[in-house]
The first five atom37 places (N, CA, C, CB, O) and aatype in JSON, in Angstrom:
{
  "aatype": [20, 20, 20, 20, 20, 20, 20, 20, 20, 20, 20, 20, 20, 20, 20, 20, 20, 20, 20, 20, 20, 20, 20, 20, 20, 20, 20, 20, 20, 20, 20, 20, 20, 20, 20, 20, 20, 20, 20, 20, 20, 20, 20, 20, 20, 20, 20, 20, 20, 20, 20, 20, 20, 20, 20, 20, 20, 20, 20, 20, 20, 20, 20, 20, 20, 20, 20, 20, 20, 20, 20, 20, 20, 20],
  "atom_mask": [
    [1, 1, 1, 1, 1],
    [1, 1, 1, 1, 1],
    [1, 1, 1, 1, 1],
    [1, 1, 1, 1, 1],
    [1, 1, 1, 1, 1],
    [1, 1, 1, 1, 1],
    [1, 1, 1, 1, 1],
    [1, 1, 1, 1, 1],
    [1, 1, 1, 1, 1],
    [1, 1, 1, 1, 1],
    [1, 1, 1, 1, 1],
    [1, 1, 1, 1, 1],
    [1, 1, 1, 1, 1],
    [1, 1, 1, 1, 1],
    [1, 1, 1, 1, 1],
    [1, 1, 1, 1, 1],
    [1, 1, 1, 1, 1],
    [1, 1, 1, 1, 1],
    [1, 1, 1, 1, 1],
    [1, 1, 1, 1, 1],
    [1, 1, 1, 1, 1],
    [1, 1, 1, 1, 1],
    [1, 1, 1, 1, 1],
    [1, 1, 1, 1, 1],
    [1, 1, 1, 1, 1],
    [1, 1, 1, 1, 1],
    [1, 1, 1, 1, 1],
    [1, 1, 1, 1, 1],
    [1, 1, 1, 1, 1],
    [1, 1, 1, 1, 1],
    [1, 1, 1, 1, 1],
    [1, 1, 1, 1, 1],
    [1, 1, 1, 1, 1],
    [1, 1, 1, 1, 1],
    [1, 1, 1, 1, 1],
    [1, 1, 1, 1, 1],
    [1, 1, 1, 1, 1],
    [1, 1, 1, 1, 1],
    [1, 1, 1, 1, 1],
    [1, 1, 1, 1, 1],
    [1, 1, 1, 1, 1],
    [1, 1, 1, 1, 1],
    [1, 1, 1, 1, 1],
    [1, 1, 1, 1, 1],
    [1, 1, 1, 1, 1],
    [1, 1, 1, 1, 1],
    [1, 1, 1, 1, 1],
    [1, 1, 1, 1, 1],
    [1, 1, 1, 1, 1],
    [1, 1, 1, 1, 1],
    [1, 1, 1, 1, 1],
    [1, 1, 1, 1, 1],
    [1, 1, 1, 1, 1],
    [1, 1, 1, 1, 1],
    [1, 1, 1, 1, 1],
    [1, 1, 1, 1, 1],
    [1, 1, 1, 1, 1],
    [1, 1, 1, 1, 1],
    [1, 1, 1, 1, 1],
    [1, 1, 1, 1, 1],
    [1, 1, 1, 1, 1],
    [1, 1, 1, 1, 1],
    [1, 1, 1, 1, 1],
    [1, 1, 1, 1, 1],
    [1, 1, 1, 1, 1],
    [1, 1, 1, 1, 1],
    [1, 1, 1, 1, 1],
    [1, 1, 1, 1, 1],
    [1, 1, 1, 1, 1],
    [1, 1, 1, 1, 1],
    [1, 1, 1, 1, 1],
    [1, 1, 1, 1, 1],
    [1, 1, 1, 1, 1],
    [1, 1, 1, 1, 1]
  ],
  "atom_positions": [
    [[-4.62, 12.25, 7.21], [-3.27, 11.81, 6.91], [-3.09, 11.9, 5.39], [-2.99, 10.35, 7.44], [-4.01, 11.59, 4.63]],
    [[-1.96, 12.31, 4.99], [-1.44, 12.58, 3.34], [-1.59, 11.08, 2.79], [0.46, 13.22, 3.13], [-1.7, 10.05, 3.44]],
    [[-1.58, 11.27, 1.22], [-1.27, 10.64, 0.46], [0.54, 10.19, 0.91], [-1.72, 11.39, -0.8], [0.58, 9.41, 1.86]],
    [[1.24, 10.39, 0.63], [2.71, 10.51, 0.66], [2.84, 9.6, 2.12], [3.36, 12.31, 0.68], [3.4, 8.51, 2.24]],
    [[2.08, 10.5, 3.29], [2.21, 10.53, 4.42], [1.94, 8.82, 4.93], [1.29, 11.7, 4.9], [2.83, 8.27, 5.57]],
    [[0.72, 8.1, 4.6], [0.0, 6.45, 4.31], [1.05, 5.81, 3.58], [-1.59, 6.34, 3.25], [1.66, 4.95, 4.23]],
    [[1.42, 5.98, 2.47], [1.99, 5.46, 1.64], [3.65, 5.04, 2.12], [1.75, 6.37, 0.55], [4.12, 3.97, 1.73]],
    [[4.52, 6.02, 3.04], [5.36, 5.68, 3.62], [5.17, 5.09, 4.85], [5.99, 6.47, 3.62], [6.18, 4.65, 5.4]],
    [[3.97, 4.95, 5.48], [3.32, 4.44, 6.57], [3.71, 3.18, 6.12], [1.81, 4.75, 6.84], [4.74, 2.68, 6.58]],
    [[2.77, 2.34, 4.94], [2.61, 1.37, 4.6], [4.23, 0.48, 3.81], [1.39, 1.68, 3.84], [4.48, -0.72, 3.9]],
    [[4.84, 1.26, 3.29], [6.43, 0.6, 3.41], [7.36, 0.38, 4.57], [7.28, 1.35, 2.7], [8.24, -0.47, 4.56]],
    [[7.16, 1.03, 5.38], [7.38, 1.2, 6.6], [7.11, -0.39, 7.69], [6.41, 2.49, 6.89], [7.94, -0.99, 8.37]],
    [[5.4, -0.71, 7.43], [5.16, -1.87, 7.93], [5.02, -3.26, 6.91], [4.01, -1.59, 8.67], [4.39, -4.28, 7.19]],
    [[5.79, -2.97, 5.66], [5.85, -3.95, 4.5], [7.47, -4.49, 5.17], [5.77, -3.09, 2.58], [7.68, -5.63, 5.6]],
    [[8.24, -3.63, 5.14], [9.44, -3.88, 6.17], [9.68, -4.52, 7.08], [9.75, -3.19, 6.66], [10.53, -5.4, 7.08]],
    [[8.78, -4.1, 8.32], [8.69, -4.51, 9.33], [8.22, -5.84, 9.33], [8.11, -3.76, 9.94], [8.56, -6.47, 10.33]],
    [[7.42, -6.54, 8.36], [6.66, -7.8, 7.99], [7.49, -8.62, 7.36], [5.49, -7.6, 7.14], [7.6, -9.83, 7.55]],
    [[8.25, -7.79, 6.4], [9.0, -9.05, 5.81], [11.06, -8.86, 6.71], [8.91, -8.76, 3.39], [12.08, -9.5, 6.46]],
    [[10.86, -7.92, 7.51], [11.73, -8.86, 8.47], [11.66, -10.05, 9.44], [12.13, -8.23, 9.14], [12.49, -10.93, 9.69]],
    [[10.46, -9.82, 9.89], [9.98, -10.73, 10.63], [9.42, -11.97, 10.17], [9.23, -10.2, 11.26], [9.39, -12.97, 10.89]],
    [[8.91, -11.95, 8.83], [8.81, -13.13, 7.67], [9.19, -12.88, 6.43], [7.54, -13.61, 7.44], [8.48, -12.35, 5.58]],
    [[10.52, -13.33, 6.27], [11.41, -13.22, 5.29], [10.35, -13.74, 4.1], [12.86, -14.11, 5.57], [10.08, -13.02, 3.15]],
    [[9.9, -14.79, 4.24], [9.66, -15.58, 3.43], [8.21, -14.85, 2.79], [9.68, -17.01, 4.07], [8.29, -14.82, 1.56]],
    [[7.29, -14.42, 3.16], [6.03, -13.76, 3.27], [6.04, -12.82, 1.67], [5.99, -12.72, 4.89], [6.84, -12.01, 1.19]],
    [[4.61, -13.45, 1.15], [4.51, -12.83, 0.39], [3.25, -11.85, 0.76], [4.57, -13.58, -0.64], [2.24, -12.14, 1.4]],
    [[3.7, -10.32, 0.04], [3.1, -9.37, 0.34], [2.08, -8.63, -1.38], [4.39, -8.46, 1.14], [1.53, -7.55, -1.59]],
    [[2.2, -9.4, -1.89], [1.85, -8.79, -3.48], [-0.01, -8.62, -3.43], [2.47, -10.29, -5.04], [-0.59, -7.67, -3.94]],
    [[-0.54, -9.47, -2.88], [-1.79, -9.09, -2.66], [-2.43, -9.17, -1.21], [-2.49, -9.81, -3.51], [-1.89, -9.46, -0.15]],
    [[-3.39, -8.91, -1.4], [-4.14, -8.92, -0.14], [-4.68, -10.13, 0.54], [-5.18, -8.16, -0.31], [-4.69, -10.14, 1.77]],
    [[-5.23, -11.38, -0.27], [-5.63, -12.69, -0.23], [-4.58, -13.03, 0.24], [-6.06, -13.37, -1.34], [-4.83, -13.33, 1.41]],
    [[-2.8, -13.29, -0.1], [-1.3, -13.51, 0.45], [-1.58, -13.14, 1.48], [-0.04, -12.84, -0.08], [-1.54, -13.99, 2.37]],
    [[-2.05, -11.52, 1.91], [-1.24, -10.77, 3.74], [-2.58, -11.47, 4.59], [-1.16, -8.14, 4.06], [-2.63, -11.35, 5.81]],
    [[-3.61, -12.17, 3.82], [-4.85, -12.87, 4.83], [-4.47, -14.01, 5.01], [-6.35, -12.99, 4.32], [-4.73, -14.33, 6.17]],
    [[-3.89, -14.97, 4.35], [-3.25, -15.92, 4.61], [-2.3, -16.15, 5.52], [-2.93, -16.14, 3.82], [-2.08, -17.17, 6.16]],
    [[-1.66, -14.92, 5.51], [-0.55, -15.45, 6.38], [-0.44, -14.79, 7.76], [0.79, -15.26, 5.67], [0.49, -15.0, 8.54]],
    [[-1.55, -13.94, 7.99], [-2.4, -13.25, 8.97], [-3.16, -14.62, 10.02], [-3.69, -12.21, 7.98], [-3.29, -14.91, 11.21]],
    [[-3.53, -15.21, 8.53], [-4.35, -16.71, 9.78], [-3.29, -17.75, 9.7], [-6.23, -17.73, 9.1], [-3.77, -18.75, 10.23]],
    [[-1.94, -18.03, 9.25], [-1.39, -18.99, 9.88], [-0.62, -18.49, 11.06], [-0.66, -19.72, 9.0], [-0.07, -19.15, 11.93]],
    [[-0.68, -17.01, 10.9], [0.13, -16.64, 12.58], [-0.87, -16.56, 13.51], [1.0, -15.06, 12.78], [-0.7, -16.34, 14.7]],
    [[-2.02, -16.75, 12.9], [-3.11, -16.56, 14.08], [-3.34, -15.42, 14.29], [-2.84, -17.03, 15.34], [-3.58, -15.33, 15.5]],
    [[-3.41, -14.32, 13.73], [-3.46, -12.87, 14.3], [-5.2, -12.7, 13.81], [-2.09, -11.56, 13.42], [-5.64, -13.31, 12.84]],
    [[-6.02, -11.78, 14.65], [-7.17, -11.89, 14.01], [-7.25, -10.61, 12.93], [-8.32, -11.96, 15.09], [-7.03, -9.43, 13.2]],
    [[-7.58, -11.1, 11.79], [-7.53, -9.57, 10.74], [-9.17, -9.24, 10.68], [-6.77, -9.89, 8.71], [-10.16, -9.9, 10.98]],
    [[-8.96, -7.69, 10.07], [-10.61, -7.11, 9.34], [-10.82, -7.72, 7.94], [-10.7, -5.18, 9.03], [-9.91, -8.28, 7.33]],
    [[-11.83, -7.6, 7.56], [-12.18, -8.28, 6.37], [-11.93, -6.47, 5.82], [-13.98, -9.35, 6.26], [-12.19, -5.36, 6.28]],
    [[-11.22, -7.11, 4.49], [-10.86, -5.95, 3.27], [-12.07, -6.02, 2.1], [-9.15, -6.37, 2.41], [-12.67, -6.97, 1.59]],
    [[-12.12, -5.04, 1.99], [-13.02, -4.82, 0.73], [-12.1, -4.53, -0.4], [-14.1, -3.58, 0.88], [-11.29, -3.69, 0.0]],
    [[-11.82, -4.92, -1.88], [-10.97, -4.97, -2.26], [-11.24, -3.48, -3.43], [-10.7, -6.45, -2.58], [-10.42, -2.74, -3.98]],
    [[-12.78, -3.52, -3.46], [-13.3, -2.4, -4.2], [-12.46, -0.88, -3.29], [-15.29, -2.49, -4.11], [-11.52, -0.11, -3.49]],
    [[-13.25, -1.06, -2.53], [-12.92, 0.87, -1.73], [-11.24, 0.65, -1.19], [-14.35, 1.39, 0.38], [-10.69, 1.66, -0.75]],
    [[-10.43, -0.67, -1.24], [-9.32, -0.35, -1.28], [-8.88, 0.45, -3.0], [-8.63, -1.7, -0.8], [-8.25, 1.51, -3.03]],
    [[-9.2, -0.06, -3.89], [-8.81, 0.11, -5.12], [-9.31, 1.63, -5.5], [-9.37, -1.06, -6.01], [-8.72, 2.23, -6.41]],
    [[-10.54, 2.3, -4.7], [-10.81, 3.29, -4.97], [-10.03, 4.54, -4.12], [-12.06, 3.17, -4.94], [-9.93, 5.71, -4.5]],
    [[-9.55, 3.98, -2.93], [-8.78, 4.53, -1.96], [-7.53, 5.18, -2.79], [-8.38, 3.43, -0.85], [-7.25, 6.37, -2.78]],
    [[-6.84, 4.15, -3.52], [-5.52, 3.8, -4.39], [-5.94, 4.89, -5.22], [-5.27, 2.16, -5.19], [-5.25, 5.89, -5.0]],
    [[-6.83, 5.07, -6.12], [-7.36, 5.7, -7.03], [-7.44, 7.18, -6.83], [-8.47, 5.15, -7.23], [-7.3, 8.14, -7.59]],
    [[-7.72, 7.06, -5.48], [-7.54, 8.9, -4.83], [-5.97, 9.15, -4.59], [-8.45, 9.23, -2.93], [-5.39, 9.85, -5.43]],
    [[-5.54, 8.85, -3.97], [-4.02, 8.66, -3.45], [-3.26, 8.99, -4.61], [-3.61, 7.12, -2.91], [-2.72, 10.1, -4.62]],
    [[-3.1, 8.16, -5.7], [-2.68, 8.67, -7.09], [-3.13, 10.22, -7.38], [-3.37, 7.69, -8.24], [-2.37, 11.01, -7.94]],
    [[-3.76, 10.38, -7.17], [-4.27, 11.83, -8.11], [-3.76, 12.64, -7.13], [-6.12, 12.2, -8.5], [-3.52, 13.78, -7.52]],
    [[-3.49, 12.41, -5.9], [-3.02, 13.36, -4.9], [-1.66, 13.35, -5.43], [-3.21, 12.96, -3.29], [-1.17, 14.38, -5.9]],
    [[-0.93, 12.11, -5.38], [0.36, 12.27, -5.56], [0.98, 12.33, -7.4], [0.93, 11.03, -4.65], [2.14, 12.17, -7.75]],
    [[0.21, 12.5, -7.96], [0.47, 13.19, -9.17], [0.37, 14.48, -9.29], [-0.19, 12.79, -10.03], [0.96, 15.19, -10.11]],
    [[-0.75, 14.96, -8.08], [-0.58, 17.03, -8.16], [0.5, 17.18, -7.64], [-1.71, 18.21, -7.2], [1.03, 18.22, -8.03]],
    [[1.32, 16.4, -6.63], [2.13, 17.0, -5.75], [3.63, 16.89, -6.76], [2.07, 16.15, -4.11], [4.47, 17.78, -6.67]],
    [[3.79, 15.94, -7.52], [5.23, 15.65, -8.2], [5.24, 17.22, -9.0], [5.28, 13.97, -9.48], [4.3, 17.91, -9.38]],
    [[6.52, 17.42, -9.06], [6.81, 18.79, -9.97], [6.51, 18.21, -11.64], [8.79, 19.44, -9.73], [6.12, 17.15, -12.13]],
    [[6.9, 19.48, -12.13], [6.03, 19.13, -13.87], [8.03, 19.15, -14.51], [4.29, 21.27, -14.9], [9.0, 19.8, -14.12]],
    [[7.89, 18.3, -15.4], [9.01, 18.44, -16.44], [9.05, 19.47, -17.72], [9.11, 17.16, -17.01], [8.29, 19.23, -18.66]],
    [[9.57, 20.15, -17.76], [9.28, 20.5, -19.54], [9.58, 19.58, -20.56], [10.11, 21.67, -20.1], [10.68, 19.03, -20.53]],
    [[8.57, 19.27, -21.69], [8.65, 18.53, -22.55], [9.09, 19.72, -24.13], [7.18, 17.6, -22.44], [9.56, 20.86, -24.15]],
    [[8.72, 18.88, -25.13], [8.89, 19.82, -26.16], [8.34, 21.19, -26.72], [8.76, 19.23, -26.88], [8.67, 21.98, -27.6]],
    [[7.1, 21.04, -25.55], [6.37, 21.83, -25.82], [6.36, 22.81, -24.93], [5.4, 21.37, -26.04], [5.46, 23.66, -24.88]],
    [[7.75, 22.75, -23.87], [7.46, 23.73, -22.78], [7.22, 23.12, -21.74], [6.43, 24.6, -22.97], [6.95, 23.73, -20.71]]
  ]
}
């Protein structure tokens, strides 16, 4: 699955979450575990490293893919 392709995946169910909990904060991951165990849902344990390295690939994908601007130099 794309970079682009995950990434609209994941707004997609950021949506879907905060219709269903308006109130829900989504800014980190410790927040979406929290509020994972007051609905009772059972979650996976996140590794916060190989998420951040995940992120780290994903970027570089979606920086080859954006078109280039000309600057002053061309």
């Amino acid at each position: 699955m794309g970079a682009l392709r995950v990434s609209g995946r994941l707004a997609l169910l950021e949506s879907l979450v905060k219709g269903l909990v308006p109130e829900a904060d989504l800014l980190s991951n410790d927040e979406m575990q929290y509020l994972g165990k007051l609905l009772g849902f059972p979650l996976p344990q996140v590794d916060d490293a190989v998420v951040g390295i995940e992120r780290g690939h994903d970027k570089q994908e979606d920086e080859a893919t954006l078109p280039l601007l000309p600057d002053q130099q061309g």
